[in-house]
C-alpha positions as CSV (number, residue, x, y, z in Angstrom):
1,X,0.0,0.0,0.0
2,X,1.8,3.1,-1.4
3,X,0.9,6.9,-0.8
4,X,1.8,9.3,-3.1
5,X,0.4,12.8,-4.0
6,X,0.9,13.3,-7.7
7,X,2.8,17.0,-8.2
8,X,4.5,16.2,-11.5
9,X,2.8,13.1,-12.9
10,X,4.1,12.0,-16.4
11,X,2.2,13.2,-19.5
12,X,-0.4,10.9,-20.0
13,X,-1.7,10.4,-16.2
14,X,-1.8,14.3,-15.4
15,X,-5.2,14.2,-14.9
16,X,-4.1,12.3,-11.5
17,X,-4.1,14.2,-8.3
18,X,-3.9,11.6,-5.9
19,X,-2.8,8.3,-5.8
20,X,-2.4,4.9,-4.0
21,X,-1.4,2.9,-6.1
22,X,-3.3,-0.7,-6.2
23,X,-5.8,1.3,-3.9
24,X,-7.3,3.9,-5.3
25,X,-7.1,7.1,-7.7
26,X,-8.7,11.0,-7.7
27,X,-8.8,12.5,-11.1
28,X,-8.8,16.0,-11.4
29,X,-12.2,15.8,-13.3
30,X,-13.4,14.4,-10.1
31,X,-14.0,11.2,-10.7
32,X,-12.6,8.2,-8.1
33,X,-11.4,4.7,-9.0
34,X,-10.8,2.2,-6.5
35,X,-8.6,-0.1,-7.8
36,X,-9.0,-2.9,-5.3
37,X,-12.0,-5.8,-6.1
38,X,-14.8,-5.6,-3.8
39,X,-17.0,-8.4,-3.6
40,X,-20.5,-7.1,-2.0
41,X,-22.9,-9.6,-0.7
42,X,-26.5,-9.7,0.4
43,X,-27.9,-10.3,3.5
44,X,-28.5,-14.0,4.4
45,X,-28.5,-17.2,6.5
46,X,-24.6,-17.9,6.7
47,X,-24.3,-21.7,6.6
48,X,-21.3,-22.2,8.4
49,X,-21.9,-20.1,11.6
50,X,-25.6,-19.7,11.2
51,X,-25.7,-16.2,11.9
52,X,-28.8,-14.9,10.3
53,X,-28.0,-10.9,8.2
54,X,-30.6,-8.1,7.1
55,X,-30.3,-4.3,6.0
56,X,-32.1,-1.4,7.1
57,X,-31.6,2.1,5.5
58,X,-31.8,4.7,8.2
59,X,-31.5,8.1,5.9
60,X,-32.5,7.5,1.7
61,X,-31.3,11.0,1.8
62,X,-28.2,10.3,2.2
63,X,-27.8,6.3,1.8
64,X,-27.0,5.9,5.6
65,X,-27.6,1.8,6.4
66,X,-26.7,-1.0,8.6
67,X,-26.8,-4.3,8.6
68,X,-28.0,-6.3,11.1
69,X,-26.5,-9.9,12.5
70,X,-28.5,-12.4,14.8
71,X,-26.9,-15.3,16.1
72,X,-28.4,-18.6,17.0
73,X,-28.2,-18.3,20.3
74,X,-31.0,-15.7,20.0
75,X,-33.5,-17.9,20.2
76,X,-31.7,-20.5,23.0
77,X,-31.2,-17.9,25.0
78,X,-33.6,-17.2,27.6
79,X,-32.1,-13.5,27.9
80,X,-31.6,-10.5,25.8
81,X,-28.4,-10.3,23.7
82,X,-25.3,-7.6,24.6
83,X,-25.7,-5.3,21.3
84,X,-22.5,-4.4,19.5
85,X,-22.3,-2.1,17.1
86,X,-19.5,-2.4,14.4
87,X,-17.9,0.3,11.9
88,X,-15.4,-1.4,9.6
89,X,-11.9,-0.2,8.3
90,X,-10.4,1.2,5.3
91,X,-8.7,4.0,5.9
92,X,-12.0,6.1,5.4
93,X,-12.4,5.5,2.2
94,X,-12.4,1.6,1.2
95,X,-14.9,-0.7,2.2
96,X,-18.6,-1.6,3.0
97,X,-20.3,-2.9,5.3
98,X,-21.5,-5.4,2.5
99,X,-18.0,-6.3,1.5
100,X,-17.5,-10.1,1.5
101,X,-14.1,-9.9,4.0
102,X,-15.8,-7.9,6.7
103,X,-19.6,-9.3,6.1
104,X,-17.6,-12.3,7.0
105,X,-15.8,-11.5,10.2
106,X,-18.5,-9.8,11.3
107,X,-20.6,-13.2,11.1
108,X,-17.9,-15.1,13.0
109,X,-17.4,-12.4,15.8
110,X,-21.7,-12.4,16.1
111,X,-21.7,-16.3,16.2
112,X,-19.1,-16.5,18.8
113,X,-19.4,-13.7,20.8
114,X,-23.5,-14.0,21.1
115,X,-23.9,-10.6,20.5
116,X,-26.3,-8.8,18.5
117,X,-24.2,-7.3,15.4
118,X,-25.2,-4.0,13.5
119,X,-22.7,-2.9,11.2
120,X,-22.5,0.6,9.8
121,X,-22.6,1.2,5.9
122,X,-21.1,5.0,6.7
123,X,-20.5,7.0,3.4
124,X,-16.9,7.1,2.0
125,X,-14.3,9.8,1.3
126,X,-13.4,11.3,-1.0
127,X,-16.8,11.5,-2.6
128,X,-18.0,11.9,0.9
129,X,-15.3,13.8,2.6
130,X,-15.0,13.8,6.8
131,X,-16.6,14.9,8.8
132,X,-19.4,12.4,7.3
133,X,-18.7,9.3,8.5
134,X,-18.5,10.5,12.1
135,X,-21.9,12.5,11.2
136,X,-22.9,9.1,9.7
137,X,-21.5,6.9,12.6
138,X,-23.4,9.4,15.3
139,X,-27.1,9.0,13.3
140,X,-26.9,5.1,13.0
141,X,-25.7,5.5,17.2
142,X,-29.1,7.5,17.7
143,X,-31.1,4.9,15.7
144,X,-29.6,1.7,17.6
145,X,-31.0,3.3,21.0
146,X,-34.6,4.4,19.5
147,X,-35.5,1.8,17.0
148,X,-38.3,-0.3,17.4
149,X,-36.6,-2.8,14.8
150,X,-38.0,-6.3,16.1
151,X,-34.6,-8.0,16.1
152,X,-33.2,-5.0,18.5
153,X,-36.5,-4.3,20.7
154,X,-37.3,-8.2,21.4
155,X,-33.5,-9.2,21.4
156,X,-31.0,-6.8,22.2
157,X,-30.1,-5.4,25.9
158,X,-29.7,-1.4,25.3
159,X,-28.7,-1.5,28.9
160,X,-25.5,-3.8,27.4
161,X,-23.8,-2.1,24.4
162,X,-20.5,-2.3,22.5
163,X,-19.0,0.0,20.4
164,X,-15.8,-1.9,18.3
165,X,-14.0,-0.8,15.1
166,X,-10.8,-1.6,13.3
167,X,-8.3,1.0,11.9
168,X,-9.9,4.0,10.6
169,X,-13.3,2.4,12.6
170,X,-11.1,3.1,15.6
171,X,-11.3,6.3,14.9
172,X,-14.5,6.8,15.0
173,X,-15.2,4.4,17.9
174,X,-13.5,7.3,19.6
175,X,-15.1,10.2,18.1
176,X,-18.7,8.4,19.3
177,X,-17.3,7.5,22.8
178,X,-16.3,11.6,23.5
179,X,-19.9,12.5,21.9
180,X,-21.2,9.9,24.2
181,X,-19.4,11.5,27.1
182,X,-20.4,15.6,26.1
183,X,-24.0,14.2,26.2
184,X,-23.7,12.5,29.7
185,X,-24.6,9.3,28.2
186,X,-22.2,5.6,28.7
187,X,-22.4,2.4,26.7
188,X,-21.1,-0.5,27.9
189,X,-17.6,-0.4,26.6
190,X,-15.6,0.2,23.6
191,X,-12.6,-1.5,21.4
192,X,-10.3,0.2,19.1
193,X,-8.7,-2.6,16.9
194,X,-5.2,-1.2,15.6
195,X,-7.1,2.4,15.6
196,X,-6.0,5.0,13.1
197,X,-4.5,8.1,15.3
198,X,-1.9,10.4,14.0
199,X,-0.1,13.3,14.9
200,X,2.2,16.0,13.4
201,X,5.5,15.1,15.7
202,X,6.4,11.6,15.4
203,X,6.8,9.6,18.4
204,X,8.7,6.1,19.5
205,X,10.1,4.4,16.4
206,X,7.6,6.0,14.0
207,X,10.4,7.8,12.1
208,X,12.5,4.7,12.2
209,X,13.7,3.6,8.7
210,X,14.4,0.0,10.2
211,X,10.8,0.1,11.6
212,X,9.9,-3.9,10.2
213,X,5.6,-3.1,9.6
214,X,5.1,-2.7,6.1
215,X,1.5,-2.0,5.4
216,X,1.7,1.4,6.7
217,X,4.3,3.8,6.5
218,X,5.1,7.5,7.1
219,X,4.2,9.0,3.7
220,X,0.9,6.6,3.6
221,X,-0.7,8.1,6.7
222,X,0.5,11.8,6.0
223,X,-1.1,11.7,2.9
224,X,-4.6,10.0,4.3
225,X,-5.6,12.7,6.1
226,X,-5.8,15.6,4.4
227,X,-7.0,13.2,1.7
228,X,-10.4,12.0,3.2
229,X,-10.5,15.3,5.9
230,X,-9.4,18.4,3.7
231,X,-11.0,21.1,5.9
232,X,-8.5,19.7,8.7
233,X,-6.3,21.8,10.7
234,X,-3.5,19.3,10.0
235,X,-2.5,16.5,12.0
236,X,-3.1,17.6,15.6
237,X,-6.8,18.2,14.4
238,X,-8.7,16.3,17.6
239,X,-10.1,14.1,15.4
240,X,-7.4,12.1,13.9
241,X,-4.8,13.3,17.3
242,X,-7.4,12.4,20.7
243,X,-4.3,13.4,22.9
244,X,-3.0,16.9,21.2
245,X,-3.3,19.8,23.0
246,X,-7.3,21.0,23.1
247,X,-8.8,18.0,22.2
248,X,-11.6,16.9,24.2
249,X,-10.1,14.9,27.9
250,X,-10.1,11.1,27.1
251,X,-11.8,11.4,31.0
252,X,-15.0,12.5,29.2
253,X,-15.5,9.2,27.4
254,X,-18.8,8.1,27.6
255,X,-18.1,4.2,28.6
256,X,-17.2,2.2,31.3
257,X,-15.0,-0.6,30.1
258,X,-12.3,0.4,27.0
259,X,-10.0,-2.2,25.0
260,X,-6.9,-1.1,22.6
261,X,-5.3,-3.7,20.4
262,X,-2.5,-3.2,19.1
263,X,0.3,-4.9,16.5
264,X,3.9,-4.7,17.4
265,X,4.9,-4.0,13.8
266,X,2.2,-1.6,13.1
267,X,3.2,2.4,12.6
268,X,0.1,3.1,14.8
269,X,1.5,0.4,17.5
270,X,2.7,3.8,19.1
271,X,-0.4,5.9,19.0
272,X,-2.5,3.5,20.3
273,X,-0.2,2.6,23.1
274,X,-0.2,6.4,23.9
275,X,-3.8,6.5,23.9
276,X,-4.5,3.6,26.6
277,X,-1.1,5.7,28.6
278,X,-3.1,8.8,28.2
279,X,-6.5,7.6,29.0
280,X,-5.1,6.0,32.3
281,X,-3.3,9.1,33.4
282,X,-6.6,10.6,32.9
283,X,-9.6,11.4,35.5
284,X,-11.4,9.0,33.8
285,X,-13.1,6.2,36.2
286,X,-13.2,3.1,34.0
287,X,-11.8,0.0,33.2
288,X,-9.0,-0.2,30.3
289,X,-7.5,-2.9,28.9
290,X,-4.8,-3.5,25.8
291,X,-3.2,-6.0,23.7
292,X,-0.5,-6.0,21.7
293,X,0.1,-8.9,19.1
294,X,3.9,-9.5,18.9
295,X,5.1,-9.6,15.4
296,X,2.2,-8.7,13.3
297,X,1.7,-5.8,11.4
298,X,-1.6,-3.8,11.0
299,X,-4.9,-5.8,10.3
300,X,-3.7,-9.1,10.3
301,X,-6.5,-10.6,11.4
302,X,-8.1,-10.1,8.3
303,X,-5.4,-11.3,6.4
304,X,-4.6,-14.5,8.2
305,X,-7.9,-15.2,10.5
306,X,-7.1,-18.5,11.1
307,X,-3.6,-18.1,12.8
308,X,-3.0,-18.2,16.1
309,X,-2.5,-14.7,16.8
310,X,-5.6,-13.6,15.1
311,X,-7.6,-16.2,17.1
312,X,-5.8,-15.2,20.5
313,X,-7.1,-11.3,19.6
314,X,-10.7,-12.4,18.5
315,X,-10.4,-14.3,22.1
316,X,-9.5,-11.5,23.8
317,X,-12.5,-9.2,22.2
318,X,-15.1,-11.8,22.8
319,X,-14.1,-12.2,26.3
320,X,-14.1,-8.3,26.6
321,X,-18.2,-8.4,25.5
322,X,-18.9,-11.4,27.8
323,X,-17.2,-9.5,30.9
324,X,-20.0,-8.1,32.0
């Protein structure tokens, strides 16, 4: 996965102002291509966990969906289910909820977590620049808690709820955690899988040339953000830097239980380290937890699910739901 801003692109790809290569291209005219396939799949029974899938728009205006996940516990269960809602990866601007990888993992974690699953379908940048996919993150929040969706009003404990993501999900796990916390509200707990924080002064070995992670590196994440968030401030803009001077105290964050996982070889190993230091230092009066998978580099889990690493951290998240 390589960054690159195109300043003085050869002849015939001028029309290129940004690039990733194998990933994804702006043209000046406007138009996006994402170059990686993206299998999108329905809804449906999944035969090999049984974990049972529909979507529900929330806004036709603007497209907002989720889709739901019911495990077959549900109805062996004599209680209502923890709810967990889910916002995949992709560095803000790759992914669905639909897409086959993550309709998949999210069927495993629902089947062996016993939770009830809704994933959010947030929109993407750059055709849908920042801030909306926290805006979109925040609405599908609201609907979760005042939905009278059958599977979530007969089945899922409101008084139980999960908020996990994975990369650039992370992020906005922790955007709706400190909105959570400004409206004096709580959920449950949260998890920020390998979460996507950044900053303008590099810290620990993120400057490192012999730094060994290879999925990420220096230019890719300084030219993500302005990317998907141009009206930024730059890299200590809260949103993408929770611990920079003015952001909103991690003490606010409206949860009682918090999980980081981290990757030893990942570039943001460091940020979210400093995020579960910070939150700790902080006045805030919950329970937080990390994990740090020794030599694996961001996202494994999705690239290896069966190996014994990615098991350990699925482990470690379903045991994080079931705490309570």
């Amino acid at each position: 996965m390589n960054f690159s801003v195109a300043s003085s692109p050869p002849v015939d790809t001028d029309d290129i102002i940004f690039e990733v290569p194998g990933f994804i291209r702006r043209y000046r005219n406007g138009r996006v291509e994402r170059l990686i396939p993206d299998e999108l799949v329905p809804p449906s029974l999944d035969p090999a966990t049984g974990v049972q899938s529909k979507d529900v728009t929330i806004n036709p205006t603007t497209g907002l969906s989720v889709r739901l996940y019911l495990p077959p516990s549900a109805t062996s269960i004599p209680k209502k289910l923890p709810v967990l809602v889910t916002i995949h990866g992709g560095g803000f601007y790759l992914l669905r909820s639909s897409s086959s990888s993550y309709h998949n993992y999210v069927n495993s974690l629902t089947a062996k977590a016993g939770v009830l699953a809704i994933s959010i379908d947030y929109r993407l940048a750059p055709e849908n620049p920042l801030p909306a996919a926290y805006e979109d993150c925040w609405e599908a929040l609201e609907w979760v808690f005042a939905t009278d969706d059958p599977w979530l009003s007969n089945l899922g404990d409101l008084e139980n709820v999960y908020i996990a993501g994975e990369s650039a999900g992370g992020n906005l796990v922790h955007s709706l955690g400190i909105r959570l916390g400004r409206e004096g509200r709580k959920v449950e707990g949260l998890v920020m899988v390998h979460p996507l924080f950044w900053g303008k002064d590099r810290i620990g070995d993120e400057g490192v040339e012999t730094r060994k992670g290879r999925i990420l590196t220096l230019e890719h994440v300084d030219a993500l953000w302005p990317f998907v968030c141009p009206e930024t401030t730059g890299f200590d803009d809260p949103r993408i830097n929770p611990v920079a001077e003015g952001a909103p105290s991690l003490a606010t964050l409206g949860c009682r239980r918090v999980l980081v996982c981290v990757a030893e070889l990942d570039l943001l190993r460091e940020r979210g380290r400093l995020y579960y230091e910070k939150l700790k230092e902080s006045d805030w009066e919950g329970d937080a937890e990390i994990l740090e998978s020794e030599n694996e580099d961001h996202g494994f889990f999705f690239f290896n699910p069966g190996s014994l690493k990615a098991q350990e951290l699925t482990k470690r998240i379903v045991n994080f739901f079931n705490k309570s």
